[in-house]
Every structure is written in C-alpha cells, then in structure tokens.
Steps between C-alpha positions, in 0.01 A plus 500: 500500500229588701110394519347716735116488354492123472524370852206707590291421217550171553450536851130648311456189347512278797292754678236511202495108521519489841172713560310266327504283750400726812220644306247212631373401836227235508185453735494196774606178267423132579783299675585373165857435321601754299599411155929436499690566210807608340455708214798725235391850376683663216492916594534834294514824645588748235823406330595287785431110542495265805336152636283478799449171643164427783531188736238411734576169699362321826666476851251301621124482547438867555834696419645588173794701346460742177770611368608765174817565362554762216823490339614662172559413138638581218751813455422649806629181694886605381534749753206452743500142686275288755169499556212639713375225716175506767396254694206486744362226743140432526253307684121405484354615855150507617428430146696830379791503286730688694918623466743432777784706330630635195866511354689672239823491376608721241861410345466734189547825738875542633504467823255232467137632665349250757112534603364309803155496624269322793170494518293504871826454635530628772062516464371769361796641320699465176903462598797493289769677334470717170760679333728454823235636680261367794166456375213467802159598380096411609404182366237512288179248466510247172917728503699315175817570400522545112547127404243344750259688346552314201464193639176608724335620148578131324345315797185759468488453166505096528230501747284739362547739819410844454834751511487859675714782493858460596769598773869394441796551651734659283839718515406507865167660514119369402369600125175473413339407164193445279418289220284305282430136320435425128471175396525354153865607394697331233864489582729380249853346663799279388296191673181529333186763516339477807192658627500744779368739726644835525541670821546867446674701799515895556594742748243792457802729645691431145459430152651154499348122457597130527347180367527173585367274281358188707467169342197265613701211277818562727282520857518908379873493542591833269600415149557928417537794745532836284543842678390839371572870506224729363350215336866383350603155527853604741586088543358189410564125653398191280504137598765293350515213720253327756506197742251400791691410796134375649647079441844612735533409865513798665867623557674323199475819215854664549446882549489746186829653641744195546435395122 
C-alpha cells in the first residue's frame, strides 16, 4: 500500500513549525545568557499528530547549541518513521547574538535529506549544501537561519531590546517578514495556564500566519505556536513538558537526538 500525500504533508507540518522560528530577528541585545531549556510540544496538523521537542544549552561563556526535532505520532508513525532534526550553533559577539551554522537532518524522507549551512564563512557569504546542492550566497547583516532567530527574539524579549524586521536563511535563499506583538494572552496547556505574549508573523506576499506564544514566566520560552491559512488554524503546538537547563554546567544536557 502506498502513501504518497502523507510524506509531503508531513514534510508541511515540519515546515509550518519550522517557520515559526525564522520569522524573528532581534535588534543589538546585551551580552547576556540566554534562557536554556528543554521543553516537549504535543502537535496537530489536520488529522495528523507529532511531538516537537526545543533544547537550548551552553558551550561555554558565549556559545550555545539549539536544537528541534519533530517526529511523528500516532497512526501516521506505522508507515512513516524518524524525525526532523535542526541544529544550529550560536555565539554572543560584540554584544549580538549571532549563528555560526545550521543543520538539518531529515530521516522521515527516503533517501534521508541533509541541510548544512555556514554563516560569514568564508566572510561575507552563506556556504553549505541544500538538497545535494552547493549553496554560496551574500551574507546578510543581523542574517539568521530559521532557529537562531528564535533564540535572538527570546534574548530581545528578556532584555527588553527592541526587535526589527527579519532576514533568515532558509531553503537556501533570504526571506523576509513582518509582524507584530500583543501582550496579555491566556494560554491554556497540560502544565498549567500561563500568560503570554503573542508574536504574530506574516508574509504580505501570502495569506498565511504564525504565532508564537512567548511566556515571561518561562524567560518567554513558547508555551503554543499555531499556524494559519486564510485565518484557519492549519497546526497548533502546545507545551506539555518544561525544564530550565539554566542550574547545568555547560556541556552535560545530552543532545535532543541521541535520547
């Protein structure tokens, strides 16, 4: 028996998910830790289900790995297995949170799909592999890849730094976006109801939004992300499971992947 629809629309999901975290870039932050944490999301997208797990940890005083993995649940895990995991390295320069690479491996798609990105390296440029293909583009000023961003928008966030519009790094070219902040959301999750922010994302180009629902309790980790077709809710990500990693000596939190 065949499934030809569902690897791509799961392939959708991770993408849907995934844009929510390139939709940010923050202004100049203070040389400050960013908050670490391990947190367990519980996703729907349409009929299918799936958990996402985020992971920020320290190298050492300035560097830091994020890291996502999307894998799915439920029926749809019978006849498509693995996961969809990024990593990216980061570091606080100049007192700018900025990424040193990005990595994705996708074992859901057959032959698994390998992404590989460096930042100002060689200077100036963006380097890597995508799709089995050489990437070499113009580095761009405040560039992110699409899970830096996320972590550049929590550190903005924390220390009250004002955020701009965005340029990531994604499927090997730069996309821009837009968006906007409103405070005083109610989110109800499986750990309790937490107060948030919502940061609302659009591309003017196409009907579609994200939200990421930042929580000032959890150093505005996300506790929902929800994306949206013509004002549809298309996927939605709730918080099941938290833990600060901010007590751990940098180096000890085994990777996401290697659980």
């Amino acid at each position: 028996m065949k499934y030809p629809k569902v690897r791509s629309v799961w392939e959708s999901a991770g993408i849907c998910i995934g844009l929510i975290f390139l939709l940010f870039l923050a202004g100049t932050a203070g040389a400050q830790p960013v908050p670490l944490f391990s947190a367990v999301y519980k996703v729907s997208y349409g009929i299918l289900r799936g958990e996402m797990t985020l992971e920020l940890r320290q190298q050492d005083d300035s560097a830091y790995i994020y890291e996502t993995s999307l894998t799915p649940r439920g029926i749809v895990s019978m006849f498509r297995r693995g996961s969809i995991v990024e990593t990216t390295s980061l570091r606080i320069e100049d007192g700018k949170l900025v990424p040193t690479d990005y990595r994705s491996t996708d074992t859901i798609a057959s032959p698994t799909r390998e992404t590989e990105y460096r930042f100002d390296n060689p200077a100036g440029r963006v380097t890597g592999v995508y799709k089995e293909r050489s990437v070499d583009e113009p580095m761009r000023p405040n560039g992110h890849n699409r899970i830096s961003a996320h972590v550049a928008v929590m550190l903005a966030m924390n220390t009250a730094t004002e955020m701009t519009g965005i340029s990531v790094f994604d499927r090997a070219r730069w996309r821009d976006f837009e968006f906007e902040v409103l405070p005083g959301q109610l989110v109800k999750t499986k750990p309790g109801d937490f107060e948030t922010t919502e940061v609302r994302y659009f591309s003017n180009k196409k009907n579609k939004s994200w939200s990421l629902y930042c929580s000032e309790a959890l150093d505005y980790a996300p506790v929902m992300i929800i994306y949206r077709e013509d004002g549809d809710i298309k996927s939605k990500a709730q918080l099941v499971e938290y833990e600060s990693l901010s007590g751990l000596d940098p180096g000890q939190p085994q990777p996401i992947s290697s659980r």
